[in-house]
NUSE-474477 format. One record per atom (N, C-alpha, C): residue number from 1; atom name; x, y, z. Coordinates in nm, 4 decimals, m for minus. Example, Ala and Ser with C-alpha at 12.3 -4.5 7.8 and 13.67 -1.06 7.14 Angstrom:
REM residues 2
{1; "N"; {1.3190; m0.5690; 0.7800}}
{1; "CA"; {1.2300; m0.4500; 0.7800}}
{1; "C"; {1.3200; m0.3300; 0.7800}}
{2; "N"; {1.2850; m0.2250; 0.7080}}
{2; "CA"; {1.3670; m0.1060; 0.7140}}
{2; "C"; {1.2900; 0.0030; 0.7870}}
//
This chain:
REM residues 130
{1; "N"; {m1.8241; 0.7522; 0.6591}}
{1; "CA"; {m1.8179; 0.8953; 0.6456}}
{1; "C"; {m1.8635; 0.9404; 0.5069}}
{2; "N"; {m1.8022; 0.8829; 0.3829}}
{2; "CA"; {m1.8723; 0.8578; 0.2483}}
{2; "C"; {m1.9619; 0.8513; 0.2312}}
{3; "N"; {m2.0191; 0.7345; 0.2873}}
{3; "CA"; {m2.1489; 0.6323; 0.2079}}
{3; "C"; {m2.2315; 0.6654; 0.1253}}
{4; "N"; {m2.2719; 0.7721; 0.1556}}
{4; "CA"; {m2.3736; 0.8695; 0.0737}}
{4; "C"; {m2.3130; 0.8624; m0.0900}}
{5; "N"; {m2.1533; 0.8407; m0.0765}}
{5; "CA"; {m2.0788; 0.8794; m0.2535}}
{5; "C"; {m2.0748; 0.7359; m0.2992}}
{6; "N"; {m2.1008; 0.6328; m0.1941}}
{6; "CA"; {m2.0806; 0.5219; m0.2453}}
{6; "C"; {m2.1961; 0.4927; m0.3782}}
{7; "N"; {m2.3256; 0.5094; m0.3744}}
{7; "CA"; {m2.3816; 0.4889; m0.4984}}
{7; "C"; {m2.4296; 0.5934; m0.5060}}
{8; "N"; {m2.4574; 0.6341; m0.6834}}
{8; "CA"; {m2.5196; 0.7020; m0.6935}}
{8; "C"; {m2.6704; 0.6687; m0.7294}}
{9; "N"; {m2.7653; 0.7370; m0.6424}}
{9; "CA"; {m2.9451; 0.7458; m0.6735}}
{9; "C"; {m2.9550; 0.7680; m0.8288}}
{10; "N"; {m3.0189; 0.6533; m0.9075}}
{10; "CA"; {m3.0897; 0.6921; m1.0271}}
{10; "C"; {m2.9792; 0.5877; m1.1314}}
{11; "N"; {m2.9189; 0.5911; m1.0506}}
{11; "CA"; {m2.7607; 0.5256; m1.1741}}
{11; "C"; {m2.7528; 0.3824; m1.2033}}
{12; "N"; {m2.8144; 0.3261; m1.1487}}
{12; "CA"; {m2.8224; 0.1751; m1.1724}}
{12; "C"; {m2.9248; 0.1555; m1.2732}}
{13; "N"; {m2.8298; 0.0619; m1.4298}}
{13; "CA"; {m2.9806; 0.0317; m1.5142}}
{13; "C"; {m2.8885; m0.0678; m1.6167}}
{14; "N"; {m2.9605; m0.1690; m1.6961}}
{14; "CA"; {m2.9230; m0.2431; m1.7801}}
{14; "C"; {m2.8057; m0.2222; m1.8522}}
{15; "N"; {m2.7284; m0.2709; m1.9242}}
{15; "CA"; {m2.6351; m0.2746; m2.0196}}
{15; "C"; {m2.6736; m0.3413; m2.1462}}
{16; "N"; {m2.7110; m0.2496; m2.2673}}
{16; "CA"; {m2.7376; m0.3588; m2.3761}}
{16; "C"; {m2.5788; m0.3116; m2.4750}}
{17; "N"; {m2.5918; m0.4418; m2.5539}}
{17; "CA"; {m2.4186; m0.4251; m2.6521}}
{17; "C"; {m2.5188; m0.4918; m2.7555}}
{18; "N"; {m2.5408; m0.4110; m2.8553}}
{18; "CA"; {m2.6688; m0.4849; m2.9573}}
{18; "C"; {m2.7825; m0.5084; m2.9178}}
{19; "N"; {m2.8237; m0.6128; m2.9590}}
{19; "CA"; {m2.9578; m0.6392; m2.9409}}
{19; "C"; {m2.9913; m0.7489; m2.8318}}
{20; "N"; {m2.8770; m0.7540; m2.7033}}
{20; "CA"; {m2.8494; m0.8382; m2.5841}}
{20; "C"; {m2.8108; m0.7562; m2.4764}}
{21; "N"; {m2.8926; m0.7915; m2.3876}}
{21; "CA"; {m2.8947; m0.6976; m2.2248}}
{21; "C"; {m2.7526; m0.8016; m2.1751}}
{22; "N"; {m2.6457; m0.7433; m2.1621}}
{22; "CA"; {m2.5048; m0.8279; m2.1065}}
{22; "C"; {m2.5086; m0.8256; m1.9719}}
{23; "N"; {m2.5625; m0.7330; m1.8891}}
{23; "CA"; {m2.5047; m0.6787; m1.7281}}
{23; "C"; {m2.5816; m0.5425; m1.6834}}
{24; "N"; {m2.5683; m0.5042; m1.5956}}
{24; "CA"; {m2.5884; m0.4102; m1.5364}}
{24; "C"; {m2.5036; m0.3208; m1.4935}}
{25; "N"; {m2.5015; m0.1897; m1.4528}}
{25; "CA"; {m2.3919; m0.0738; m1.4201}}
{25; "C"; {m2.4889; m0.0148; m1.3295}}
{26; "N"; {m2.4061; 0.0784; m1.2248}}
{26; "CA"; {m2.4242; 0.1320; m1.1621}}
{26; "C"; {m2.2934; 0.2515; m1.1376}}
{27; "N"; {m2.3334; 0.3657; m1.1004}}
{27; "CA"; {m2.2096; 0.4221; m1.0445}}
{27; "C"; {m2.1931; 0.4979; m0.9037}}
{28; "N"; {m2.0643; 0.5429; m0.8764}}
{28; "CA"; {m2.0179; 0.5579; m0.7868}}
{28; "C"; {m1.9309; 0.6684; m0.8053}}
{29; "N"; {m1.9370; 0.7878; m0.6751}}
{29; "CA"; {m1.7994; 0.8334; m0.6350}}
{29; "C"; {m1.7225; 0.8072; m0.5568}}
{30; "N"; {m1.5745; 0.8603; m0.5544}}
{30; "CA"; {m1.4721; 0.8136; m0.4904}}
{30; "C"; {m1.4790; 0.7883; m0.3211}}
{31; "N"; {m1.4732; 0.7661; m0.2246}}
{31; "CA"; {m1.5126; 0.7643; m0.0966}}
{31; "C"; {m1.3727; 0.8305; m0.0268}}
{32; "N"; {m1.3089; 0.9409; m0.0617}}
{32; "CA"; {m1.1815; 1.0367; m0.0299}}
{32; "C"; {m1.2018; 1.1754; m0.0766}}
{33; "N"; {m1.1025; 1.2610; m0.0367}}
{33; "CA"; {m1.1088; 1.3400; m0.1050}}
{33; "C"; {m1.0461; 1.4168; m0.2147}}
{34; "N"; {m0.9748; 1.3344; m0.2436}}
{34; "CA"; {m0.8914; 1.3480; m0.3832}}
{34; "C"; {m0.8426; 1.2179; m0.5072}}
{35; "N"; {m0.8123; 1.2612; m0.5514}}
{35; "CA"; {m0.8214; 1.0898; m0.6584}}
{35; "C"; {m0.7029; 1.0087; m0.6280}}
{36; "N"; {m0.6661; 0.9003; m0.7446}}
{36; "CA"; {m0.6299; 0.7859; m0.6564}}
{36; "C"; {m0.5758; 0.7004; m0.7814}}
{37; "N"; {m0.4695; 0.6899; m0.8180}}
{37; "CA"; {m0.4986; 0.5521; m0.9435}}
{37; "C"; {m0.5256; 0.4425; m0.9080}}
{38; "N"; {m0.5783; 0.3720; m1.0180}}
{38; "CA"; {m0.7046; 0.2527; m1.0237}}
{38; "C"; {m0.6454; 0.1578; m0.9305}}
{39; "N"; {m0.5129; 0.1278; m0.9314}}
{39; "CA"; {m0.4543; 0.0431; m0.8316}}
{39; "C"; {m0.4885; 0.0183; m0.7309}}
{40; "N"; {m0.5338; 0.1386; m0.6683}}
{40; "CA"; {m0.5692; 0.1755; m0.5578}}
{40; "C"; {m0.6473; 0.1487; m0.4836}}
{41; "N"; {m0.7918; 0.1067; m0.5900}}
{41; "CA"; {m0.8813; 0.0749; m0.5300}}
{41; "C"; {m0.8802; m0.0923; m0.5203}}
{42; "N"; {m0.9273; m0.1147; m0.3834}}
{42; "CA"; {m0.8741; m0.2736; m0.3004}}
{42; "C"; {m0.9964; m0.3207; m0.3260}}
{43; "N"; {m1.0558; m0.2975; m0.3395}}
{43; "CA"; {m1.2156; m0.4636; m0.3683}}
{43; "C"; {m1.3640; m0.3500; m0.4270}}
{44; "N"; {m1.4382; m0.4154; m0.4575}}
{44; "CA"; {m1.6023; m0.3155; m0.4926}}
{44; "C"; {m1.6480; m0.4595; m0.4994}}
{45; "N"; {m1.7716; m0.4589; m0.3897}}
{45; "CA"; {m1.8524; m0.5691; m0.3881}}
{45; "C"; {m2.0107; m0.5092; m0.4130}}
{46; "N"; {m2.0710; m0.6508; m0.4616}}
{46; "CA"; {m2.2172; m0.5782; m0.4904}}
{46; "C"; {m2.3000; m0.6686; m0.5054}}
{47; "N"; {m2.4247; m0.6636; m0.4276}}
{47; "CA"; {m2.5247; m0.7233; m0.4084}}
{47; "C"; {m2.6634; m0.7388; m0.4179}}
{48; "N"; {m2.7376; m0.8152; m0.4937}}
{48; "CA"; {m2.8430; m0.7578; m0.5792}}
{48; "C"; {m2.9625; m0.8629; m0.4752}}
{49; "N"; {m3.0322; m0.8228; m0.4206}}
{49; "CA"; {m3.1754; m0.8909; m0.3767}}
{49; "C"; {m3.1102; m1.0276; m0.2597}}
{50; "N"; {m2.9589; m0.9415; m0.1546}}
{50; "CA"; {m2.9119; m1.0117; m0.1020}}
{50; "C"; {m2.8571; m1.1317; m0.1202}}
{51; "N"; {m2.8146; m1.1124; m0.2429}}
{51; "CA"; {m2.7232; m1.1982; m0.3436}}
{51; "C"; {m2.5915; m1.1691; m0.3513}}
{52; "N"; {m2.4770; m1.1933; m0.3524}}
{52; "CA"; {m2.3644; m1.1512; m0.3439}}
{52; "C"; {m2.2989; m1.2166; m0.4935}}
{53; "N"; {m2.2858; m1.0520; m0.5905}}
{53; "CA"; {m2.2150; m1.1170; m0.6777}}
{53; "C"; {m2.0328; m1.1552; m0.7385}}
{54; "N"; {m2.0716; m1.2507; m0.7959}}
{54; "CA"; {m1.9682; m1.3089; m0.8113}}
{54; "C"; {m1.8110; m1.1999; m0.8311}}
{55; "N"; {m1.6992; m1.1825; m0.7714}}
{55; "CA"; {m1.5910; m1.1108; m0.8053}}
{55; "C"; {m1.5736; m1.1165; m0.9409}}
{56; "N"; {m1.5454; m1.1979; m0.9787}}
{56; "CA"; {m1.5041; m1.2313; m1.1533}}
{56; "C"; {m1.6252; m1.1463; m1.2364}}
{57; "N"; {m1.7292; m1.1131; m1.2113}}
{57; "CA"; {m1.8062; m1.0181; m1.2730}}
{57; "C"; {m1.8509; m0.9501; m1.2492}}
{58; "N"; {m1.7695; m0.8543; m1.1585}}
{58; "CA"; {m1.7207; m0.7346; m1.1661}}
{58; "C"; {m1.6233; m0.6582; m1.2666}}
{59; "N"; {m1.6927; m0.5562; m1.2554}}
{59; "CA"; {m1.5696; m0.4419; m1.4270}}
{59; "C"; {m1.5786; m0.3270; m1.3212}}
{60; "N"; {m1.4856; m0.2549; m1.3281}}
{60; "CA"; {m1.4556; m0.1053; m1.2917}}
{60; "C"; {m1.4340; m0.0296; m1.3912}}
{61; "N"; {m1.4159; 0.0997; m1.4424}}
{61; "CA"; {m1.4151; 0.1871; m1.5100}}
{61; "C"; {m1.4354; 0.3324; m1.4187}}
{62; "N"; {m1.3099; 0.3873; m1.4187}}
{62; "CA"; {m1.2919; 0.5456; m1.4028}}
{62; "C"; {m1.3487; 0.6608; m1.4819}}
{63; "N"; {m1.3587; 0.6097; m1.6028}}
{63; "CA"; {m1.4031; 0.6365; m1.6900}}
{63; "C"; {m1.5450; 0.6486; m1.7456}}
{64; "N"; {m1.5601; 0.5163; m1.7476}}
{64; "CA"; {m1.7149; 0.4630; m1.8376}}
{64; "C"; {m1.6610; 0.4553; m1.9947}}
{65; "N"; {m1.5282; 0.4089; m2.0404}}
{65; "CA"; {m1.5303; 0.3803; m2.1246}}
{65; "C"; {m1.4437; 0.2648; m2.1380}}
{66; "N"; {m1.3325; 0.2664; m2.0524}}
{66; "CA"; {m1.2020; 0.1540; m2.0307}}
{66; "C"; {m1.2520; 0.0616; m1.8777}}
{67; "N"; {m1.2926; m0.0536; m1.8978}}
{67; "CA"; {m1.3350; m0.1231; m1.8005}}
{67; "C"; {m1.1775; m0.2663; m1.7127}}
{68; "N"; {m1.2159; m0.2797; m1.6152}}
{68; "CA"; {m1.1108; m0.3689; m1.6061}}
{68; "C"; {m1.1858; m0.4509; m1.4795}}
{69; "N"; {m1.1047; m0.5704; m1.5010}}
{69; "CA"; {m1.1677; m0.6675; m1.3962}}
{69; "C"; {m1.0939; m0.6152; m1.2337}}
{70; "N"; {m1.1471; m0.6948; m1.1453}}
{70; "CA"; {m1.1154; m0.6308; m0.9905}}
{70; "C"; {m0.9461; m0.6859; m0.9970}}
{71; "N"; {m0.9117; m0.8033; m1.0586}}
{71; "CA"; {m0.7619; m0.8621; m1.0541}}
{71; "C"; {m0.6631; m0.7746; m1.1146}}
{72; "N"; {m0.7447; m0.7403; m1.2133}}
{72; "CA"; {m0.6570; m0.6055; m1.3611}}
{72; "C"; {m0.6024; m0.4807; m1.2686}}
{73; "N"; {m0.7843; m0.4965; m1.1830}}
{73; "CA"; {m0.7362; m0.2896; m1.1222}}
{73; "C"; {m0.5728; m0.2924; m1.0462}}
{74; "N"; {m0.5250; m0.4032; m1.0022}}
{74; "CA"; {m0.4355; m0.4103; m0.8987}}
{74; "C"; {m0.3023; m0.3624; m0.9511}}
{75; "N"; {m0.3140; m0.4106; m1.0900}}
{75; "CA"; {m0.1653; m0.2768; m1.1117}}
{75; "C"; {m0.2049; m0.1911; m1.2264}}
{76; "N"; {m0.3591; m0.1745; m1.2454}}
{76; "CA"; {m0.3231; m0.0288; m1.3389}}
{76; "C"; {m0.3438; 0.1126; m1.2651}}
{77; "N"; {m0.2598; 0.1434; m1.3226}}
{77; "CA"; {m0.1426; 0.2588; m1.2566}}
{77; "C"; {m0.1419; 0.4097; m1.3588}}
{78; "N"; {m0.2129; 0.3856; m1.5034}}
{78; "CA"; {m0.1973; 0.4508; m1.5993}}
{78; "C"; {m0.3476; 0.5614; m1.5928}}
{79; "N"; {m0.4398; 0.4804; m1.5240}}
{79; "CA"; {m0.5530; 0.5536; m1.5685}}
{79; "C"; {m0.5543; 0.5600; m1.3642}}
{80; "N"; {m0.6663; 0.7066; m1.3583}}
{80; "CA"; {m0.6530; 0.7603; m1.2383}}
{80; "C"; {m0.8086; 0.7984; m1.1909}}
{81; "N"; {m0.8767; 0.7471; m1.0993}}
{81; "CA"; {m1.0124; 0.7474; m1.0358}}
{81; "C"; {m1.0089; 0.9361; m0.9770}}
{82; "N"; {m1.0171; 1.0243; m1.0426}}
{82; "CA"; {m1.0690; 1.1564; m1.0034}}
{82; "C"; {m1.1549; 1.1750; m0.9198}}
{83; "N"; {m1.1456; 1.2425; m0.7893}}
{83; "CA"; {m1.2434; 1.2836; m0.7065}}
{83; "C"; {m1.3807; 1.3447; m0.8130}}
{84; "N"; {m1.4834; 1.3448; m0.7575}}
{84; "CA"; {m1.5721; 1.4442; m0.8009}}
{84; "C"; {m1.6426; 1.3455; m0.9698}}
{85; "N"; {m1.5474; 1.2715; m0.9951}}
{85; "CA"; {m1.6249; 1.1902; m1.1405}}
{85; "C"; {m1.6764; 1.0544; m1.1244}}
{86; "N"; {m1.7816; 1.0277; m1.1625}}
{86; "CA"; {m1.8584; 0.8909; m1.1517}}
{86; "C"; {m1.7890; 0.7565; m1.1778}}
{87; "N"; {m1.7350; 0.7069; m1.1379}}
{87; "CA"; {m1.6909; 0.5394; m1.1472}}
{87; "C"; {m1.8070; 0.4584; m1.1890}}
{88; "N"; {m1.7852; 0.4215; m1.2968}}
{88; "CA"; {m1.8733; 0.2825; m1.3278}}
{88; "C"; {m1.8242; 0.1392; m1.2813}}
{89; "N"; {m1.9534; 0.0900; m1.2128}}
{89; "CA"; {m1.9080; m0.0291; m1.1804}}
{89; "C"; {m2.0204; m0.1913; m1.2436}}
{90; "N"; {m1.9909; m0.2038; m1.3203}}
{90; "CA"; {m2.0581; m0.2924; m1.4218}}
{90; "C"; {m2.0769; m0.4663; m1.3773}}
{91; "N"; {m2.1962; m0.5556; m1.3411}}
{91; "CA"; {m2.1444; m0.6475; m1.3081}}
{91; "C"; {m2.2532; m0.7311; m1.4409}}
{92; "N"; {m2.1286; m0.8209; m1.5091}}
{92; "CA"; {m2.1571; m0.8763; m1.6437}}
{92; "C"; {m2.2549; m1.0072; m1.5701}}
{93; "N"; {m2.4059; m1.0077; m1.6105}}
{93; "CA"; {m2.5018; m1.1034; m1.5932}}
{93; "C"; {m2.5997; m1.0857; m1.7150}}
{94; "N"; {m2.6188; m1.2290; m1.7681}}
{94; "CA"; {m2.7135; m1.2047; m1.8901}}
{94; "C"; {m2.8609; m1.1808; m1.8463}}
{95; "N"; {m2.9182; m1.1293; m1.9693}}
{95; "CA"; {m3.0459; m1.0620; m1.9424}}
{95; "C"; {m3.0308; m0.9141; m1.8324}}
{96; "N"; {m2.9289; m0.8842; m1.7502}}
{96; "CA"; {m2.9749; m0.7928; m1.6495}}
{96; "C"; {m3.0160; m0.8210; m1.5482}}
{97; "N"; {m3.0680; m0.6923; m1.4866}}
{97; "CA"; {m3.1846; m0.7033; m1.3844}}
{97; "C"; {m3.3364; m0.7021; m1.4498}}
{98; "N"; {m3.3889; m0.8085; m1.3894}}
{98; "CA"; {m3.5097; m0.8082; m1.4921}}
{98; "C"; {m3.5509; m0.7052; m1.3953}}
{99; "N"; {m3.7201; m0.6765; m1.4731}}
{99; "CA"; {m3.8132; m0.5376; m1.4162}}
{99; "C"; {m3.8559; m0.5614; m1.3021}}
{100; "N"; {m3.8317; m0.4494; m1.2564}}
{100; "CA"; {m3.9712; m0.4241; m1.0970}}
{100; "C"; {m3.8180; m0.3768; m1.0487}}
{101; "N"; {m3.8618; m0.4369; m0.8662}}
{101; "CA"; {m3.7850; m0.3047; m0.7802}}
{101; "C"; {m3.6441; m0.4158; m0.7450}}
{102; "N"; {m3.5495; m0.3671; m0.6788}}
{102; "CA"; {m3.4679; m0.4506; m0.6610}}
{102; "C"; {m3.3839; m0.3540; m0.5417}}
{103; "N"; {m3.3473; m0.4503; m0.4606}}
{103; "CA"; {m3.2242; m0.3852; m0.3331}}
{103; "C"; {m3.0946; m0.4202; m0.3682}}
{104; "N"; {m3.0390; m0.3041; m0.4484}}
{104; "CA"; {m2.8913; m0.3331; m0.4776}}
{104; "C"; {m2.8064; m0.2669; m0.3441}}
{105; "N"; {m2.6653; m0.3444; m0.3353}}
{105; "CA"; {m2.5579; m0.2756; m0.1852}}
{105; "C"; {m2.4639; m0.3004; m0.3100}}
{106; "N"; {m2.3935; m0.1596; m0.2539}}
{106; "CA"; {m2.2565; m0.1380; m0.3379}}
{106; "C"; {m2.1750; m0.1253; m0.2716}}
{107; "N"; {m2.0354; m0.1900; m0.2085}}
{107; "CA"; {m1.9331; m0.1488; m0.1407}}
{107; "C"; {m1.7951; m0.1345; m0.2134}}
{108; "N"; {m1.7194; 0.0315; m0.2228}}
{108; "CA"; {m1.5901; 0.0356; m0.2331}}
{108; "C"; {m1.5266; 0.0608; m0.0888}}
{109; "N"; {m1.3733; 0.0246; m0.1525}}
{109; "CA"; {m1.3010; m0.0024; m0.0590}}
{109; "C"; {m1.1464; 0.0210; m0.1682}}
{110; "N"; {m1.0680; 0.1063; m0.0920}}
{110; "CA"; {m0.9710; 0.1696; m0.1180}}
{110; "C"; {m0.8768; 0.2068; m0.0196}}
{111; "N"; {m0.7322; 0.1844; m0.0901}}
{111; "CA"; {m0.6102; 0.2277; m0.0172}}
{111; "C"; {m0.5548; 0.3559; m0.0677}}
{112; "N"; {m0.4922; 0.3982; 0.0464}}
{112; "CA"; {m0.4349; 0.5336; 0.0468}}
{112; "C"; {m0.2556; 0.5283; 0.0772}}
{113; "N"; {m0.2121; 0.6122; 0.0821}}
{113; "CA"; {m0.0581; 0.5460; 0.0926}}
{113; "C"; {m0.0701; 0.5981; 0.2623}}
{114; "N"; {m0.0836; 0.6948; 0.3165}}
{114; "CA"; {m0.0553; 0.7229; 0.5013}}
{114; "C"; {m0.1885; 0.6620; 0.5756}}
{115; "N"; {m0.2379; 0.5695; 0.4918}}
{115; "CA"; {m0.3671; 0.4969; 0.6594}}
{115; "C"; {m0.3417; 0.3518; 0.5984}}
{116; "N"; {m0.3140; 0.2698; 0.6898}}
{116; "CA"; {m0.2429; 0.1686; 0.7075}}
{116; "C"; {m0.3623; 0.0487; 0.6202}}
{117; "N"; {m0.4882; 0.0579; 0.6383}}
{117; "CA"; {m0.5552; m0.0002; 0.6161}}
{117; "C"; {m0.6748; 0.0248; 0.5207}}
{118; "N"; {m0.7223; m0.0471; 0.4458}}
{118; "CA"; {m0.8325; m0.0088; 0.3085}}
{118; "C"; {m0.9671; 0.0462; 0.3983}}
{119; "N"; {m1.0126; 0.1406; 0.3360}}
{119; "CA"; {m1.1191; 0.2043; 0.3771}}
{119; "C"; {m1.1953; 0.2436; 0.2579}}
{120; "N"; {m1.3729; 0.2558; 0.2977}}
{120; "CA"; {m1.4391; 0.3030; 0.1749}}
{120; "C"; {m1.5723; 0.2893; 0.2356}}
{121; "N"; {m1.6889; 0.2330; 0.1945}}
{121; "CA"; {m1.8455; 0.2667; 0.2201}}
{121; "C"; {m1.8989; 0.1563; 0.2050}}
{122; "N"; {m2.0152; 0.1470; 0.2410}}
{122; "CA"; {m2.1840; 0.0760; 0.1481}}
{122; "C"; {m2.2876; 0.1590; 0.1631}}
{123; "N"; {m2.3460; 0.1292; 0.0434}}
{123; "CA"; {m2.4962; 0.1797; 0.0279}}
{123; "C"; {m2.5910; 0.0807; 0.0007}}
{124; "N"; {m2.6882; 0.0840; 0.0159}}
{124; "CA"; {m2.7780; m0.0140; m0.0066}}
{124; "C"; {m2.8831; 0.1348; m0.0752}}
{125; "N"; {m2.9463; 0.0900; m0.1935}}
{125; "CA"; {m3.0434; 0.1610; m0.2485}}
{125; "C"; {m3.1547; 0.0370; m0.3028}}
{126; "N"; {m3.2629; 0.0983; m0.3166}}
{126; "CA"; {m3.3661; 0.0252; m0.3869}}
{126; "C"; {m3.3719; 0.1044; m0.5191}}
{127; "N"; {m3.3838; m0.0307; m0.6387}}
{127; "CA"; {m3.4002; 0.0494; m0.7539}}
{127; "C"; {m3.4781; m0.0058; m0.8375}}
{128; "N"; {m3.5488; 0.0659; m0.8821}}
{128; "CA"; {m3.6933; m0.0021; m1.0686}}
{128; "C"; {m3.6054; 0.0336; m1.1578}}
{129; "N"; {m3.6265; m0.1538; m1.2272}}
{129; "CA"; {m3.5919; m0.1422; m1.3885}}
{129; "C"; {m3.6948; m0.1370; m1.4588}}
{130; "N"; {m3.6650; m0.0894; m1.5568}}
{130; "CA"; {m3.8083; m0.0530; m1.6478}}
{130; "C"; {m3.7609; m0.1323; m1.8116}}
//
């Protein structure tokens, strides 16, 4: 019903920290219609050129400034995923995505407290790094 919020078009691009490309980011809105603390959200998987990457490097961020691993999100409780604001979802690989086109799939997946079971999206977009 989401999917469309699952990634956002244009948002996927390198991560440099100095003078070293660490990972890649992409973002996302919430797949509900109201927000949610981070707890909340039950898995974000993501897949680059039908590659499935690794859980452990995965980062979330509500923010885009406070990142946490997918194990961390499970009890923070302090910071809160807002409808309507971009989720960064960062997956730490050196060098990046190198250049040209690439088929990234992004899936969240989130609990609610009255539907018994985690629900959320995929998108699959094609994207150029430059």
């Amino acid at each position: 019903m989401f999917d469309n919020y699952v990634f956002t078009e244009g948002s996927c691009k390198n991560v440099q920290e100095g003078d070293k490309i660490v990972g890649f980011e992409l973002e996302t809105l919430i797949t509900y219609y109201r927000g949610i603390p981070c707890s909340m959200v039950h898995d974000i998987k993501v897949k680059v050129d039908n590659q499935e990457i690794e859980r452990e490097a995965i980062r979330f961020s509500p923010d885009g400034e406070t990142y946490f691993t997918l194990e961390e999100l499970e009890t923070v409780t302090t910071y809160k995923w807002e409808y309507g604001v971009q989720g960064h979802v960062r997956v730490l690989k050196e060098g990046g995505l190198s250049k040209g086109e690439h088929e990234v799939s992004l899936t969240t997946m989130i609990r609610v407290a009255y539907i018994p079971v985690p629900f959320g999206g995929t998108k699959v977009r094609k994207v150029h790094i430059s």
